[in-house]
C-alpha positions as CSV (number, residue, x, y, z in Angstrom):
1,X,17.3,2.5,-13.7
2,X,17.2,4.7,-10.8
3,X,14.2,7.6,-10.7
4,X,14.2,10.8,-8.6
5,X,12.6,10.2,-5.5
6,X,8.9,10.9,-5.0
7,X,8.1,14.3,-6.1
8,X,5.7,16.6,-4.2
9,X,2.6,15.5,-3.4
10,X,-0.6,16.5,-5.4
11,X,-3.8,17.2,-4.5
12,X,-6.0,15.6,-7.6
13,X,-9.2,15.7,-6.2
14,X,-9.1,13.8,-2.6
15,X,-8.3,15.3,0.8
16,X,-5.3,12.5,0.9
17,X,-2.0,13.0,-0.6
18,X,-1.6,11.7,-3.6
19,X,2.0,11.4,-5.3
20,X,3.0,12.6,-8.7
21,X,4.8,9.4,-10.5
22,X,4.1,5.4,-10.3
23,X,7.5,3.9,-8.5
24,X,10.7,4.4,-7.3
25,X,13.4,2.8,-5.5
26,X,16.0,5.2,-4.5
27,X,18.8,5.9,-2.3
28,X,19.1,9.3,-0.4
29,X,22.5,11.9,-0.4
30,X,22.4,10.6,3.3
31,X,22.7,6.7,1.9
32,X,19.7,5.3,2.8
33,X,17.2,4.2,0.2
34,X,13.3,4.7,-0.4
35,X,10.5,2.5,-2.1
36,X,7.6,4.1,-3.7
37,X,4.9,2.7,-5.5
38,X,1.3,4.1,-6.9
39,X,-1.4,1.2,-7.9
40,X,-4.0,2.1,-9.7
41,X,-6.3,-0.6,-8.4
42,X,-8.3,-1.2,-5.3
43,X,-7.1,-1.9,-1.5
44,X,-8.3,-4.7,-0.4
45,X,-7.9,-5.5,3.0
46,X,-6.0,-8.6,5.0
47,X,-9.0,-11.7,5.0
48,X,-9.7,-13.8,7.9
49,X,-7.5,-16.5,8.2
50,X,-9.1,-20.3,6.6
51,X,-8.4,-23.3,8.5
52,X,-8.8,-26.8,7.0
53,X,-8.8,-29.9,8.7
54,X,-5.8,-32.8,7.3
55,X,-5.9,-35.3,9.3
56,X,-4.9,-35.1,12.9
57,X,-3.5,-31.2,12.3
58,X,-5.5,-28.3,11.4
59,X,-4.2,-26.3,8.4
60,X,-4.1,-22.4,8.1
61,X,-4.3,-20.5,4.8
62,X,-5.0,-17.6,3.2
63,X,-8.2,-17.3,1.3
64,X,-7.9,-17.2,-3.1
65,X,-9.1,-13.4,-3.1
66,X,-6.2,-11.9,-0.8
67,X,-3.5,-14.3,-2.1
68,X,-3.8,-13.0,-5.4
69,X,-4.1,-9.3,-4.5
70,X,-0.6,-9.7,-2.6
71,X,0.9,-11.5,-5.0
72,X,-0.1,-8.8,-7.4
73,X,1.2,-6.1,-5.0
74,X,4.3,-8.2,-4.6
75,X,4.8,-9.1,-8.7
76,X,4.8,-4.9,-8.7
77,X,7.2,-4.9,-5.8
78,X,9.6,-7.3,-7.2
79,X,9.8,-5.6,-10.8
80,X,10.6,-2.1,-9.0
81,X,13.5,-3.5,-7.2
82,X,15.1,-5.6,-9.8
83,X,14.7,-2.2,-11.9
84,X,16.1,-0.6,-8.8
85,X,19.0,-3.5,-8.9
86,X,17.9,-3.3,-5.0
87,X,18.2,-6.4,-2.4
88,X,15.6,-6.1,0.5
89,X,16.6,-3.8,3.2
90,X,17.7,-5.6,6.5
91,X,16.9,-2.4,8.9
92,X,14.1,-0.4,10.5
93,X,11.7,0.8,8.2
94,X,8.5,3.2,8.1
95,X,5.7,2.8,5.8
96,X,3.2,5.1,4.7
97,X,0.3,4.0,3.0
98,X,-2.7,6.2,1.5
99,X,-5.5,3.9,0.1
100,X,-8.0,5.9,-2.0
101,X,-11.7,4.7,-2.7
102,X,-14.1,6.4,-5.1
103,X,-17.4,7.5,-3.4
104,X,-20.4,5.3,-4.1
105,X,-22.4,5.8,-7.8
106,X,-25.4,6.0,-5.1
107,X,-24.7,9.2,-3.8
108,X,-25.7,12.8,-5.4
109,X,-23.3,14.7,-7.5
110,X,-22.6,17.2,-4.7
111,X,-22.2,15.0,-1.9
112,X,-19.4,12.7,-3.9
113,X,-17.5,16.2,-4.8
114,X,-17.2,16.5,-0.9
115,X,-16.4,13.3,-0.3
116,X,-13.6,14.2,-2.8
117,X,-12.6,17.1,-1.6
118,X,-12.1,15.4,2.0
119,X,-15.3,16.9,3.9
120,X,-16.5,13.3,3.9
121,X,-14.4,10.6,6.0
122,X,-14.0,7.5,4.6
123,X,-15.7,5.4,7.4
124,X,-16.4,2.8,5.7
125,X,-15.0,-0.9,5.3
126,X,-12.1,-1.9,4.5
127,X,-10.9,-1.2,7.8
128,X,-7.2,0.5,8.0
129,X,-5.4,-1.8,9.9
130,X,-6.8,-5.2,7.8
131,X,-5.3,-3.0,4.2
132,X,-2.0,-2.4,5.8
133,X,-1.3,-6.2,6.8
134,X,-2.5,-7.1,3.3
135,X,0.4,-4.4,2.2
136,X,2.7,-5.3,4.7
137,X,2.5,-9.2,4.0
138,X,2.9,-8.2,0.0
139,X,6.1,-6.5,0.4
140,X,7.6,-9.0,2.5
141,X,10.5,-10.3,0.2
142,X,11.3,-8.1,-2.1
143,X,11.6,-4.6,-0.4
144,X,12.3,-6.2,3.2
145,X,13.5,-9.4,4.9
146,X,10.6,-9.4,7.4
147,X,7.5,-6.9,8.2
148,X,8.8,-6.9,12.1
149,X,11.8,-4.4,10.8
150,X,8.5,-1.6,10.5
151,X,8.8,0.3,13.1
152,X,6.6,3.5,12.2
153,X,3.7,3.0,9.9
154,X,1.0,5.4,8.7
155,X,-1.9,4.3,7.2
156,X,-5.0,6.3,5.7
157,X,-8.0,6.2,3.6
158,X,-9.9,8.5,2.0
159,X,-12.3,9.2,-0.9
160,X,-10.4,10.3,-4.1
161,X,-11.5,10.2,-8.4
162,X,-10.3,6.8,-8.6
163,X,-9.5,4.0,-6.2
164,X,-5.8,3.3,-6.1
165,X,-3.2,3.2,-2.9
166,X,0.5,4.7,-2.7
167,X,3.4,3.1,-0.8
168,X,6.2,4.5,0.8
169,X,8.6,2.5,2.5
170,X,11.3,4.3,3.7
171,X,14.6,3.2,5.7
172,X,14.9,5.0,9.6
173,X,18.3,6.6,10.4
């Protein structure tokens, strides 16, 4: 079941865009296709790499907490596209991710309505580059072969009502 592409952006409280609807997968009138999805849940960002000894080779892994956030991401991911009846696109891509974060219960009433309303910059941890590999590394699969056909990628955070982070993936002419 195909959904019209992302309408126009809202403002709901948070100096970020935020978008209107929860996912998409849609082709253009020029034939290529976009992938949207809204989660309503916190960005976590890419953890450090584990390494485990086994036997004479050293093993690297990804720790429990980020596994389970991108396979999350990824479950969402793969549900849109099947919708979609969408295989993983093969060409250049850009991205655009906007991760929101509520402002901390520890701050006065005034101060969290500017942090809201984007006076305050969200320069705080997670950091943006470590949320887009966790993104990037979640959508691998089912809305793209490999994360090296990005080619343009624009990542932000901000302070917003609730935490959540929107994805757009869209296909480069």
């Amino acid at each position: 079941m195909n959904k019209p592409g992302p309408q126009k952006p809202a403002n709901r409280g948070s100096g970020l865009q935020e978008w209107t609807r929860d996912a998409a997968c849609d082709e253009t009138e020029s034939g290529s296709w976009h992938f949207f999805l809204s989660l309503p849940y916190r960005a976590l960002p890419k953890g450090r790499p584990r390494f485990r000894k086994a036997g004479a080779f050293v093993r690297t892994y990804t720790d429990a907490k980020t596994r389970k956030y991108e396979e999350r991401v990824r479950a969402e991911a793969v549900l849109i596209m099947s919708e979609s009846n969408r295989s993983p696109s093969l060409g250049p891509l850009s991205v655009i991710i906007n991760a929101r974060f509520k402002p901390p219960k520890s701050w006065s009433k005034k101060k969290q309505q500017k942090a809201v309303a984007g006076e305050i910059p969200h320069m705080t941890k997670p950091d943006v580059d470590n949320v887009q590999k966790a993104i990037l590394d979640a959508l691998e699969g089912p809305v793209y072969a490999n994360d090296k056909q990005v080619v343009r990628a624009t990542v932000q955070k901000g302070y917003a009502l609730e935490d959540g982070v929107d994805i757009i993936v869209k296909e480069e002419a």
